[in-house]
C-alpha positions in Angstrom: -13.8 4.9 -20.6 -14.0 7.3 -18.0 -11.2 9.9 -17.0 -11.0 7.8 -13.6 -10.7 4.5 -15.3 -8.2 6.0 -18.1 -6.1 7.5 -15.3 -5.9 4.4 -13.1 -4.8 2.0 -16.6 -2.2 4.9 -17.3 -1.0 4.1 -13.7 -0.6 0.3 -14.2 1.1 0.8 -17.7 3.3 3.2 -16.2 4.0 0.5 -13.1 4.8 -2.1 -15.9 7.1 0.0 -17.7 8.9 0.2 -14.6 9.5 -3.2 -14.6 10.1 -3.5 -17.7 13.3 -1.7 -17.2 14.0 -3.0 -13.3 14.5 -6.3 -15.6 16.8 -4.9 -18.0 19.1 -2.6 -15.4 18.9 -6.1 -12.8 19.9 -8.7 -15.6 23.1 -6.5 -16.3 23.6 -5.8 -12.8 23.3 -9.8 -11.7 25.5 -10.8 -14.8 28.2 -8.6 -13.4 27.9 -10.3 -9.7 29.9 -13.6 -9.1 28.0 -16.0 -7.1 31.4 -17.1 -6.0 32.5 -14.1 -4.7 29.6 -12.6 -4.0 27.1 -15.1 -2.6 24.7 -12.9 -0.7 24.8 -10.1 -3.4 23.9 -12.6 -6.1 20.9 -14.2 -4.5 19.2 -10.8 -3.6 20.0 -9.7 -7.3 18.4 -12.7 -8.7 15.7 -12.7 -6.0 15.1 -9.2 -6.7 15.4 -9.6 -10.8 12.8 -13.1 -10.0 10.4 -10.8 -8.3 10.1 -7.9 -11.0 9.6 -10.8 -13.7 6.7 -11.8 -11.4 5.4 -8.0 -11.0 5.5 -7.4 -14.8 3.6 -10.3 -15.4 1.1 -9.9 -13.0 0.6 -6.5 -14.5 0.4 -7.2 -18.0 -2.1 -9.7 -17.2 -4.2 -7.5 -15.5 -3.7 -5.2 -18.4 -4.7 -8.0 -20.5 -8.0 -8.6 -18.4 -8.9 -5.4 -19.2 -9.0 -5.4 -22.6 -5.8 -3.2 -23.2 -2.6 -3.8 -24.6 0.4 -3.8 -22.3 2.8 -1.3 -23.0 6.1 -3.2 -24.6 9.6 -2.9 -23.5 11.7 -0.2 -25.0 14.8 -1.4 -26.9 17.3 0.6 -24.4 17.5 1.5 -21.1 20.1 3.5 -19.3 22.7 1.2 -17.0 24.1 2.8 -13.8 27.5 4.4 -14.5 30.4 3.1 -12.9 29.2 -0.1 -11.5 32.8 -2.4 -11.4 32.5 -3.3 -8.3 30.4 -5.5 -6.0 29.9 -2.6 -3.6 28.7 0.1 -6.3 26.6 -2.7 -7.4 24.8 -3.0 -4.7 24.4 0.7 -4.3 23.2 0.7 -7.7 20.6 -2.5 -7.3 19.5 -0.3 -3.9 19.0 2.8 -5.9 16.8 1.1 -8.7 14.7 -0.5 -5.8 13.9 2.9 -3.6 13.3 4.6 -7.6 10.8 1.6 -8.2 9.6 2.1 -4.5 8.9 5.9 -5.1 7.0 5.6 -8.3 4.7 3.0 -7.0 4.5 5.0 -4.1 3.5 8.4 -6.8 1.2 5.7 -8.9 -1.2 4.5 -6.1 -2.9 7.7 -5.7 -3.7 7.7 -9.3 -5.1 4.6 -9.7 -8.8 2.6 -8.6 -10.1 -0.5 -7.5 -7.9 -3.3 -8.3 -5.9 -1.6 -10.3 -4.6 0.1 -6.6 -4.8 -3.0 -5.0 -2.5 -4.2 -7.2 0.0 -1.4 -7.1 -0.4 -1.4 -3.2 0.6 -4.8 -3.4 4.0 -4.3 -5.8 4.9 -1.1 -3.9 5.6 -3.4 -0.5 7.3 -5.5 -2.4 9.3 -3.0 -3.6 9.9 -1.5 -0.4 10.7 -5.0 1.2 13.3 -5.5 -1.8 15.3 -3.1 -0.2 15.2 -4.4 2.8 17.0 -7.6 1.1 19.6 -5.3 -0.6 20.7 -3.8 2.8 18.7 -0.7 3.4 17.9 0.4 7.1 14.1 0.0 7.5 12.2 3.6 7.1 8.6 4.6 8.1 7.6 5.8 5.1 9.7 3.6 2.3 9.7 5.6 -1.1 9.6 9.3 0.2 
């Protein structure tokens, strides 16, 4: 394995990690949201949780492809602090997305081929997340 290739698989691993946690922090954050209450706030939580389930699986399987073991969830995450209310909820759900948007947006660089294609792919996702969470369209999402 070259320093290229080893560099670009440490950039997918790192992008599934990611998601691996996005999961974890938007499961707690959607089982906090009342669909009652809270219609629009649910469905991009649960839109947003549905499309990190989608990213981490497309990446381990790419990981897969390649011969390599994806890395596995850690046991604990950190959960945003102070999150009681719909309103810091959604701040918090919009603060995971622009973090997920940056470190796609720092991983791209560092990775080849399809592995970038990939990433390229997740990080407008990511950006377009935010988009469903309330943020004001930006140029340059992520920086």
């Amino acid at each position: 394995m070259t320093a290229a290739n080893s560099a670009s698989t440490e950039a997918v691993q790192a992008a599934l990690a990611v998601e691996h946690a996005s999961i974890y922090v938007l499961g707690a954050l959607g089982g906090r949201t009342s669909a009652t209450s809270s219609p629009a706030l649910a469905r991009a939580l649960t839109d947003a949780y549905d499309d990190h389930v989608n990213a981490r699986e497309a990446l381990a399987a790419h990981v897969v492809a390649a011969g390599i073991e994806p890395v596995a969830p850690s046991a604990v995450y950190d959960l945003p602090a102070r999150i009681g209310s719909d309103a810091r909820i959604g701040e918090a759900a919009l603060r995971l997305e622009k973090d997920t948007t940056a470190t796609y947006l720092s991983l791209v660089p560092k990775a080849a081929g399809s592995d970038r294609t990939l990433l390229i792919q997740l990080l407008c996702r990511a950006a377009a997340r935010q988009l469903d969470l309330g943020a004001r369209p930006v140029a340059f999402p992520g920086t």
